[in-house]
Each structure stands twice: as structure tokens, then as C-alpha cells.
N, C-alpha and C positions, 0 to 999 in steps of 0.2 A: 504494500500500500504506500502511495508516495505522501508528503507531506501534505500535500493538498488538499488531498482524499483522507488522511486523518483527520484533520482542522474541520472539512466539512461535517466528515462524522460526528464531531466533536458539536457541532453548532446545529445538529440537526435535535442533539439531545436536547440543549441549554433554551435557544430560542422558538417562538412560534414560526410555525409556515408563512405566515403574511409577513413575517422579520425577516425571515429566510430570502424569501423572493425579492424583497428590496437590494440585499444582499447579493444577489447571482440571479438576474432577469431571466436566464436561460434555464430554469429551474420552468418545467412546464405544469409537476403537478408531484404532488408529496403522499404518500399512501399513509395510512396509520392504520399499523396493522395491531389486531385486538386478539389475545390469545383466548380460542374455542374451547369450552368446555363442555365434553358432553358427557351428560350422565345416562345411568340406566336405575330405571326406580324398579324396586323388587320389592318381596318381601326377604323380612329379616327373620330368623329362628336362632338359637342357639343348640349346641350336643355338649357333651362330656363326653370324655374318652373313657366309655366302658362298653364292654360286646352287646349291651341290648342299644345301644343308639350307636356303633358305629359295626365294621367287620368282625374276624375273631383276632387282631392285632390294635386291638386300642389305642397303643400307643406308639404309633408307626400312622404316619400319613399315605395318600395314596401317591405323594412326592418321594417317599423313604425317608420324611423327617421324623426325627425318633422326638416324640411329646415328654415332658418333662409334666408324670403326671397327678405330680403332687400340687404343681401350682401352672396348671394349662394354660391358664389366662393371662400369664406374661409374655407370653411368646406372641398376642398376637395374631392369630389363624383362622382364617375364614376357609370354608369349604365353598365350592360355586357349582352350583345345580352342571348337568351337562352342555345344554345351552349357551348358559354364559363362559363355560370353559373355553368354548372356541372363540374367543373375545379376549379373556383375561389366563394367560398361560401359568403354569406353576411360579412362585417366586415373582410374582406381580404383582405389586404394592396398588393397593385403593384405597380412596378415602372414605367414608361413611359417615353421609350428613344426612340430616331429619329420624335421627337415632336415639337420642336424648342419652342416655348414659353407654349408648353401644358406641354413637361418636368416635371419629377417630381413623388412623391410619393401621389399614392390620395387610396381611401378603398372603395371596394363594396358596397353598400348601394342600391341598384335599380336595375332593368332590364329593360330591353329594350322591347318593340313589338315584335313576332313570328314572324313577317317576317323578322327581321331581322337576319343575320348572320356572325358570326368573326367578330365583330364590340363592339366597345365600345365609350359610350357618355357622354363626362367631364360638370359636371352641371355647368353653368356660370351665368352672369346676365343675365337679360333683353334686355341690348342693345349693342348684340353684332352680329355679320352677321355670317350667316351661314359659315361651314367651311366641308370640308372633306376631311382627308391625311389618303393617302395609305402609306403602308409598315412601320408602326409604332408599335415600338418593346415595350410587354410586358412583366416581367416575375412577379412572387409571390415573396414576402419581408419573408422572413424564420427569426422570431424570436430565435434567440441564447441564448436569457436573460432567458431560462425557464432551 
């Protein structure tokens, strides 16, 4: 990049477009680009890692991550119906808003049963009651560090 082309970069951050174009008449027209967000609203359930609500490896994901299953719920882990698996792939970070205490960044790690559909289920402990919220907004955490 030559100096030029830094400096402009530079002035595209700091000043508006109507400064801008005072600036450099040959400036024909300035985009502002707005970063997209899309979500997918599902419903939200929770499991615990024990054989009547998951396989007969509890505590082993369907990634091969081994559950830590004295305190699940540090890790993090959402399971994604089949559906949404071909969307969001294993070790996929999302965020989960209109959640109220489920709230939050957790990463793919598991699937869900075939019968289920648009649905995702936050791994918890043991002793916790069944739950299930509609209209709960997903979308993918896009790394910018790369």
C-alpha cells in the first residue's frame, strides 16, 4: 500500500463522506458497509449427560469430546438438532440471545436425535428441570482474529 493509499484509508475512518469529497472531487461515491447478522430462532431445551437423555456414553460427545461430568455446564455445549448441523459444524461457536439465563456464547460439540428439528440443547447438570423456550435467537460467532 503506498502512502497515499494509507493516509486515504486513514481519512476515510476519521472524516465524513461529504469531508471526504471536498477533499478528493474524484471520489465518485463511498459504500458503508454494515456487518449482517443472521440468526436462526429455534427452540431451546436442555440434557445432562446420563444414558436416559443422551446414548450409552454420556460423557463423550458425538465430536469425541470427553464431558467433565461433575460440572457439565462449564464447558459450554450445545447439541444442534440434524438440521441445523449442516449450518453450524462441530466446534462452532454461537451466540444465544432471547434466552434469559441460557444467554450466552457456548460451541457445537453434539447432536441431537433425528426426530428432532430447529432445536438446540444447552448441556447442564444433573439437577436441573426440564425447560423448553421458543423463539430463541441464534446466530455463528465469525472469528476476525484470522
Amino acid at each position: 500500500m503506498t502512502i497515499p493509499n494509507i493516509i486515504m484509508t486513514l481519512l476515510l475512518i476519521v472524516i465524513s463522506p461529504k469531508e471526504l469529497k471536498t477533499i478528493n472531487p474524484n471520489i465518485k461515491k463511498i459504500d458503508i458497509v454494515e456487518p449482517v447478522i443472521k440468526f436462526e430462532t429455534v427452540t431451546l431445551t436442555i440434557y445432562s449427560p446420563v444414558i436416559g437423555e443422551t446414548d450409552s456414553t454420556p460423557n463423550i460427545t458425538a465430536s469425541g469430546f470427553k464431558i467433565n461430568t461433575k460440572h457439565p455446564e462449564r464447558h459450554k455445549i450445545i447439541a444442534v438438532s440434524r438440521d441445523l448441523k449442516k449450518k453450524w459444524k462441530f466446534n462452532t461457536k454461537v451466540r444465544i440471545t432471547n434466552g434469559g439465563k441460557y444467554n450466552g456464547v457456548y460451541t457445537v460439540k453434539d447432536v441431537m436425535n433425528k426426530r428432532y428439528k430447529n432445536r438446540i440443547d444447552i448441556l447442564v447438570g444433573v439437577n436441573h428441570k426440564p425447560i423448553k423456550l421458543r423463539g430463541i435467537k441464534v446466530h455463528e460467532i465469525i472469528d476476525t482474529d484470522e
